[in-house]
ZAVEX-196530 format. One record per residue (C-alpha): residue in one letter; x, y, z. Coordinates in steps of 0.02 Angstrom, whole numbers, plus 50000, padded with zeros to 5 digits. Example, Ala and Ser with C-alpha at 12.3 -4.5 7.8 and 13.67 -1.06 7.14 Angstrom:
# residues 2
A506154977550390/S506844994750357/
# end
This chain:
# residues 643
X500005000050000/X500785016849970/X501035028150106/X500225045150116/X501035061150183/X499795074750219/X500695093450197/X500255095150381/X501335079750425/X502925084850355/X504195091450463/X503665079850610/X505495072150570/X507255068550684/X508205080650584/X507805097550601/X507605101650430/X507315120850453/X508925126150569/X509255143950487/X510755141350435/X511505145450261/X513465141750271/X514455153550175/X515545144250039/X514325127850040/X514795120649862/X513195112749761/X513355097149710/X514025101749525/X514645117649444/X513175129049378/X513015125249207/X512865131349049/X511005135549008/X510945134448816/X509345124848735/X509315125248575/X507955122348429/X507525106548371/X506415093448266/X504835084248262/X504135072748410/X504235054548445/X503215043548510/X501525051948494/X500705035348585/X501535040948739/X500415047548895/X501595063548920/X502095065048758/X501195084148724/X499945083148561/X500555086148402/X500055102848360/X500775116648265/X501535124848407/X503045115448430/X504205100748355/X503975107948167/X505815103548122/X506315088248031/X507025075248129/X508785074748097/X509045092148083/X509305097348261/X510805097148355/X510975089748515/X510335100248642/X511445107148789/X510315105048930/X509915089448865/X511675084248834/X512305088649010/X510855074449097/X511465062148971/X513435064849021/X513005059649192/X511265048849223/X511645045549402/X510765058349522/X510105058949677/X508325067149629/X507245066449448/X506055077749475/X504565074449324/X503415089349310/X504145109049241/X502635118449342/X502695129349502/X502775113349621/X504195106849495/X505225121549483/X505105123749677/X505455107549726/X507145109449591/X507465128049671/X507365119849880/X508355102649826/X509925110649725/X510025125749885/X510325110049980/X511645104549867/X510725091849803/X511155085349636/X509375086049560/X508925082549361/X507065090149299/X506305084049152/X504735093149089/X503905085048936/X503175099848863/X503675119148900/X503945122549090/X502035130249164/X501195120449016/X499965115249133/X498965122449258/X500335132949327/X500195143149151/X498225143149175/X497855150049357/X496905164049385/X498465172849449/X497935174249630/X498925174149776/X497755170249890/X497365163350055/X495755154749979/X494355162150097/X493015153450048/X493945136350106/X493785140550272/X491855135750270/X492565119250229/X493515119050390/X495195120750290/X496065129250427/X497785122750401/X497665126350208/X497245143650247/X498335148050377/X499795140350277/X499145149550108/X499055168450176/X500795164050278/X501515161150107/X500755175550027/X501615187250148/X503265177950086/X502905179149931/X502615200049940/X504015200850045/X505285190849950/X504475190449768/X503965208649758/X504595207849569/X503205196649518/X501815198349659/X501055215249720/X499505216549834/X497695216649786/X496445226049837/X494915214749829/X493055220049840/X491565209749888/X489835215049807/X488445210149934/X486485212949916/X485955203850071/X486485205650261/X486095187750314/X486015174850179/X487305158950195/X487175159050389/X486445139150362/X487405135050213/X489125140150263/X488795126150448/X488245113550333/X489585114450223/X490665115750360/X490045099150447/X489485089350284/X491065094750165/X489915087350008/X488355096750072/X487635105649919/X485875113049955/X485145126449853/X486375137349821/X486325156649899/X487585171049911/X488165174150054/X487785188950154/X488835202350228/X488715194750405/X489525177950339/X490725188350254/X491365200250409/X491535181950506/X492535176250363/X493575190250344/X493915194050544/X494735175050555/X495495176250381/X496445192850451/X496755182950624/X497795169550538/X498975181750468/X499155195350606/X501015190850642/X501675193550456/X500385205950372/X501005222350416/X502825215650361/X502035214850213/X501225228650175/X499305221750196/X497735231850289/X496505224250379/X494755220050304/X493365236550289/X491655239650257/X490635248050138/X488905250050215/X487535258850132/X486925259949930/X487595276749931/X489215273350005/X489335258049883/X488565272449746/X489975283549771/X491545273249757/X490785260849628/X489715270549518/X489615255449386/X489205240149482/X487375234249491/X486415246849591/X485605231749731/X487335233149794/X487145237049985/X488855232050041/X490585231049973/X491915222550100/X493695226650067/X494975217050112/X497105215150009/X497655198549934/X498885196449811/X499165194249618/X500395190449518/X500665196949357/X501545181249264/X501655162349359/X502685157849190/X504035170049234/X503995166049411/X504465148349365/X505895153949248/X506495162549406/X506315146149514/X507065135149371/X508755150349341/X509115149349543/X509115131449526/X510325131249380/X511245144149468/X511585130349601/X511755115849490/X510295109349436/X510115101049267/X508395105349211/X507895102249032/X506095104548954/X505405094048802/X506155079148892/X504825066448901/X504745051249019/X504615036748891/X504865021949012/X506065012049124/X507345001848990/X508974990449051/X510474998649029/X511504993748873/X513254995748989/X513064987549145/X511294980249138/X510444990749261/X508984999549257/X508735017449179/X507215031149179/X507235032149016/X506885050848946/X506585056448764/X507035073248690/X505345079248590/X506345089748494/X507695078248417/X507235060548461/X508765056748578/X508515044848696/X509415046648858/X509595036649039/X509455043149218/X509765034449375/X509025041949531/X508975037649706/X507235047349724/X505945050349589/X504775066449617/X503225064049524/X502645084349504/X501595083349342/X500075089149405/X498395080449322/X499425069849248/X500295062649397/X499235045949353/X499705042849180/X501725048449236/X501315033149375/X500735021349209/X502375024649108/X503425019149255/X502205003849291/X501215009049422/X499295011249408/X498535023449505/X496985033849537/X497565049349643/X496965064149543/X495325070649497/X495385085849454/X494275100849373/X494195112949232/X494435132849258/X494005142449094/X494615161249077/X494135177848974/X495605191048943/X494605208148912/X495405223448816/X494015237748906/X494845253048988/X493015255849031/X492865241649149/X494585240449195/X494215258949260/X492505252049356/X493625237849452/X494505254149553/X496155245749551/X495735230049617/X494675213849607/X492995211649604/X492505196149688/X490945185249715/X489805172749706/X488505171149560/X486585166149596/X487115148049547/X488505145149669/X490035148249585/X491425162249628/X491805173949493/X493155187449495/X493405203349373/X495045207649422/X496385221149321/X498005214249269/X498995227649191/X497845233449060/X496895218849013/X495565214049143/X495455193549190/X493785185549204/X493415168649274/X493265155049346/X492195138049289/X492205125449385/X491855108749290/X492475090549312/X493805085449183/X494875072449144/X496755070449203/X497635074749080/X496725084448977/X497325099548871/X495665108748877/X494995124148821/X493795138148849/X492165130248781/X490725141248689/X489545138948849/X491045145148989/X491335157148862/X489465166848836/X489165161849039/X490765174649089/X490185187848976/X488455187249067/X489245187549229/X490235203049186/X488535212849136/X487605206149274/X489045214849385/X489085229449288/X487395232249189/X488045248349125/X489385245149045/X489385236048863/X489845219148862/X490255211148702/X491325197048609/X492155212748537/X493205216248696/X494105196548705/X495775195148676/X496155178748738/X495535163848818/X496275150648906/X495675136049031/X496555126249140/X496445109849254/X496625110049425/X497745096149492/X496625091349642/X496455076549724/X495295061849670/X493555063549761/X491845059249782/X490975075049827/X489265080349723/X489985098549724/X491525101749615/X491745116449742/X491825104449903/X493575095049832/X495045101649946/X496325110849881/X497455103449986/X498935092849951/X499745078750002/X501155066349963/X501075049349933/X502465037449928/X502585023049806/X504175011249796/X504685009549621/X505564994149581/X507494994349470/X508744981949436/X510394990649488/X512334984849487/X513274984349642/X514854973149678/X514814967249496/X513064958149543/X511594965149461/X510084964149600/X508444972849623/X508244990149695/X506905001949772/X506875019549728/X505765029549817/X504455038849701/X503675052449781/X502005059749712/X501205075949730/X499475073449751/X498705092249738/X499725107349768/X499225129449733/X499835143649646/X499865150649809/X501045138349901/X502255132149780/X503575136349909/X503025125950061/X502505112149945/X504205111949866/X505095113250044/X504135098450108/X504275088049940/X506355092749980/X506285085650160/X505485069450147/X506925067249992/X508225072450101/X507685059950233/X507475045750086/X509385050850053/X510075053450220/X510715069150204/X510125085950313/X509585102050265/X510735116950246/X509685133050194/X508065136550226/X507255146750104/X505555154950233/X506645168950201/X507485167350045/X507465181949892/X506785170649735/X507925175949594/X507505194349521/X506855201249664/X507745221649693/X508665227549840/X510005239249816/X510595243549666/X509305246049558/X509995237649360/X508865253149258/X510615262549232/X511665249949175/X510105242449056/X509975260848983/X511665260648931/X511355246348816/X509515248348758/X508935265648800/X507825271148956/X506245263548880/X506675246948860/X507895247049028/X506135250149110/X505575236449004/X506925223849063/X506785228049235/X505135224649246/X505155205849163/X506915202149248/X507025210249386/X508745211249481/X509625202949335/X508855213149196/X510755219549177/X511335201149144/X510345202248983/X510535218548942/X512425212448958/X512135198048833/X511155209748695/X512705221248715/X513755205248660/X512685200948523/X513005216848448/X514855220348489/X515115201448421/X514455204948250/X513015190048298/X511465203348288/X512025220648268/X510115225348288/X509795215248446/X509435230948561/X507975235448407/X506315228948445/X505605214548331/X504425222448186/X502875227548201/X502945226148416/X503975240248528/X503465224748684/X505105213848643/X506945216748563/X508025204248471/X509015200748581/X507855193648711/X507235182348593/X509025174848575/X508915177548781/X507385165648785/X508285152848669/X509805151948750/X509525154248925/X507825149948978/X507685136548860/X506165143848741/X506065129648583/X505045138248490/X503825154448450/X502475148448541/X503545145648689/X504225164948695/X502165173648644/X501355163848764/X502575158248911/X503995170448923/X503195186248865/X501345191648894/X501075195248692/X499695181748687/X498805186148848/X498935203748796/X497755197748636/X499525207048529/X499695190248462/X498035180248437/X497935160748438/X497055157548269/X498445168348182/X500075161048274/X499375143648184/X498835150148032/X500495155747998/X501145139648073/X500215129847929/X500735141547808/X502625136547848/X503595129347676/X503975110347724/X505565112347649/X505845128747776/X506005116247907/X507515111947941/X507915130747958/X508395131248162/X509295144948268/X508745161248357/X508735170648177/X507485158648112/X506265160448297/X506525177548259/X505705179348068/X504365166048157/X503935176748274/X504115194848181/X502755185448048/X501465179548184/X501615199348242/X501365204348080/X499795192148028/X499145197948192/X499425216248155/X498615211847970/X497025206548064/X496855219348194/
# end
């Protein structure tokens, strides 16, 4: 039977795995490496579970025609290491960041593009989850807004408070709903908004559990707006049966994709060897000493390459499952549900949201937010069970149903399919569950330990081995950091080997103090664009304002501080940044996951794979940063075209 570890559990070890102590001069277990990608050719092995679909997106190069990848190269060099990590998303890339800090030699594989998943999906809340609490999930909460403080403490590049406003018509609706849920977790009943005494309860214990750290980080306690007039004056636009508006600050961040390049950077910057497009393909005997291998398959080129861990950290979200099935284990942990999103282009209602989130619950039950994020306003969420696994999308119901929402909020203001720039949906990695209510699953995580079975060599004998194989079952936006600290300590313990940093109060990678980098960006690509780098990079903007100023004094791209055609958002030389450093494969990669151009609705879906199917077969073999440039520079250009 395979052994669970509740979140709450971890910790209650011998070791004390969170001494603060951070030795000057600790060596990691290898050299930082190198952090070239590369571009590459078509996928294998389609039948796989993880391999991604074959869409236009990625893997258009012929096979043959891509060299061997760098990251790729360095994992196949040296297959023995003490941690695989499977799974490129926020739980992933924090588990990677905690384990190489601890000089832990730790190899990540991602099949598709790191925050393919969910982790590129969220609603980009950082959030202690309020409405959990009326499922009695104390501990998730308390853990969540003690992590959010972190997080705006020690990630203020990437997350910045939220004002958040609660529409309420009724004073004391919910009052029987909220118990019932509370002592019956799959209670349904008819469904009714709750009312603005259930809120003020809510909110007075929400701000209890993070007294201690919320002034460090900047956060107010909770308000009231009472009165229609009161509600009339600072909301002029929202439905006029508003009688109360409570106030209270969460958190948002702007871009979980670059938050994970962040996580994934420190971890190279301590050793890890982290490589995406590297699916899991199987377990397969050695050819050299007949032992076992993890065998892992580059997407891109078709190598096929060995590993040999002592732990195996199954972090691939919904699809933790059918990761279990290619190493030979059948399981039924996740359930998991659907989350559809709008992207809106309307400075009209982005100027009605007052700067921060409008938040609440719709006649039928579900929780809707209308929140600003920089000038696009997000809409969501659905709520609908889906298969693990599944690459969904934002359906023509979820889509019409949002719209309505957003003019039943604000009848004023015109709603229409003209104002959507994007879409995008998501699926929740939760756990497996029986509840009637798609609302009632816990957000909670937990690990589960499986033993997964190798033939290994030692003393010239070949003999069966157990590796542990740890999986995530679960796991939020929100926590990624105490999920990836507790998936590091029960791997240290597998290993025998104690923890040496802590990271509760650890910088992640970009964050400013001191010396601002804006000067010595300016110097290379002009005060505009130094703003510009600053505010994707952060604190190492200069390091790639330092490798544009090579690409031009080298002769490579003499125009790599000029911005691509027919965009001022991103310059040459980042894309060559992308390729080369953060391991971007392809255009898709670098509009959608390193850049906001495609949430932005600058580059639109239909027309990055029009011009994808409009590529010259015998283009394809055509690979290097100059060619992702022209790929990219026509996708902005057919976008521009259609506009």
């Amino acid at each position: 039977m395979p052994e669970v570890h509740p979140g709450k559990m971890v910790g209650m070890h011998s070791k004390d795995h969170h001494a603060d102590t951070d030795p000057a001069g600790s060596a990691p277990a290898c050299s930082a490496p190198l952090t070239s990608s590369g571009l590459g050719s078509a996928p294998v092995d389609p039948s796989s579970s993880l391999a991604p679909p074959l869409n236009l997106a990625r893997g258009r190069h012929a096979a043959g025609t891509a060299p061997v990848r760098a990251s790729v190269q360095r994992i196949a060099q040296r297959p023995e290491t003490d941690v695989l990590i499977l799974g490129g998303g926020i739980n992933g890339a924090a588990a990677a960041r905690e384990l190489a800090l601890q000089g832990i030699d730790v190899v990540l594989a991602e099949a598709h593009d790191f925050a393919y998943g969910a982790s590129g999906a969220s609603s980009h809340m950082i959030h202690g989850g309020i409405r959990y609490l009326e499922y009695g999930e104390f501990r998730l909460v308390k853990e969540s807004v003690q992590e959010r403080n972190r997080l705006l403490r020690h990630a203020g590049h990437r997350v910045r408070p939220l004002p958040t406003f609660i529409p309420l018509r009724t004073t004391l609706t919910g009052l029987l709903n909220a118990p019932l849920r509370f002592l019956f977790k799959d209670y349904r009943g008819v469904p009714a908004e709750r009312g603005a005494l259930m809120i003020k309860a809510g909110l007075v214990l929400y701000d209890t559990y993070s007294r201690a750290s919320r002034k460090a980080a900047g956060l107010k306690r909770h308000s009231f707006l009472l009165g229609r007039q009161a509600v009339r004056r600072a909301f002029p636009d929202l439905r006029p049966d508003t009688r109360f508006v409570a106030q209270y600050q969460d958190a948002q961040v702007e871009s979980p994709e670059r938050l994970i390049i962040d996580l994934l950077s420190e971890a190279e910057d301590h050793g890890a060897r982290i490589a995406n497009q590297l699916a899991l393909t199987g377990t397969t005997a050695s050819t050299i000493d007949a032992s076992d291998g993890i065998t892992l398959t580059d997407q891109l080129t078709g190598q096929h390459i060995q590993v040999r861990p002592r732990v195996i950290i199954n972090a691939t979200g919904s699809w933790v499952d059918l990761t279990n099935r290619d190493l030979g284990h059948e399981t039924s942990f996740m359930g998991g549900t659907k989350g559809a999103h709008l992207v809106l282009d309307h400075p009209q209602l982005l100027e009605a949201c007052r700067g921060g989130e409008i938040f609440f619950e719709h006649q039928d039950g579900r929780i809707v937010l209308i929140c600003p994020l920089g000038e696009r306003v997000l809409v969501g969420t659905t709520d609908l069970p889906a298969d693990p696994g599944e690459v969904p999308e934002c359906s023509d119901e979820e889509y019409e149903y949002l719209l309505e929402l957003v003019q039943d909020m604000f009848p004023t203001i015109p709603i229409s399919e003209e104002h959507v720039v994007h879409t995008f949906a998501g699926v929740r990695p939760l756990p497996r569950s029986n509840a009637d209510a798609t609302g009632a699953i816990t957000r909670d995580h937990h690990i589960v330990h499986l033993s997964h079975s190798m033939r290994g060599t030692r003393n010239g004998r070949v003999k069966s081995i157990e590796i542990p194989l740890l999986c995530l079952v679960g796991g939020k936006l929100t926590t990624f950091r105490a999920v990836g600290e507790q998936l590091t300590d029960q791997a240290l313990d597998q290993l025998d080997r104690d923890r040496i940093r802590t990271t509760r109060g650890r910088d992640i990678k970009g964050m400013i103090r001191g010396d601002d980098p804006t000067k010595d960006c300016e110097a290379v690509v002009g005060s505009t664009y130094a703003r510009a780098l600053v505010k994707r990079y952060g604190s190492y903007a200069n390091e790639v304002a330092d490798f544009i100023a090579h690409l031009i004094d080298s002769g490579t791209d003499p125009d790599a501080a000029h911005p691509l055609a027919h965009t001022r958002e991103l310059l040459r030389g980042e894309v060559a940044w992308m390729a080369e450093r953060e391991h971007a494969t392809n255009a898709e990669d670098i509009l959608r996951r390193r850049t906001n151009l495609r949430f932005n609705g600058i580059v639109r879906q239909d027309t990055a794979l029009s011009v994808e199917a409009g590529k010259d077969t015998a283009a394809q073999g055509d690979v290097g940063e100059d060619a992702l440039v022209r790929e990219i520079e026509e996708i902005l250009e057919a976008s521009t075209a259609r506009a």
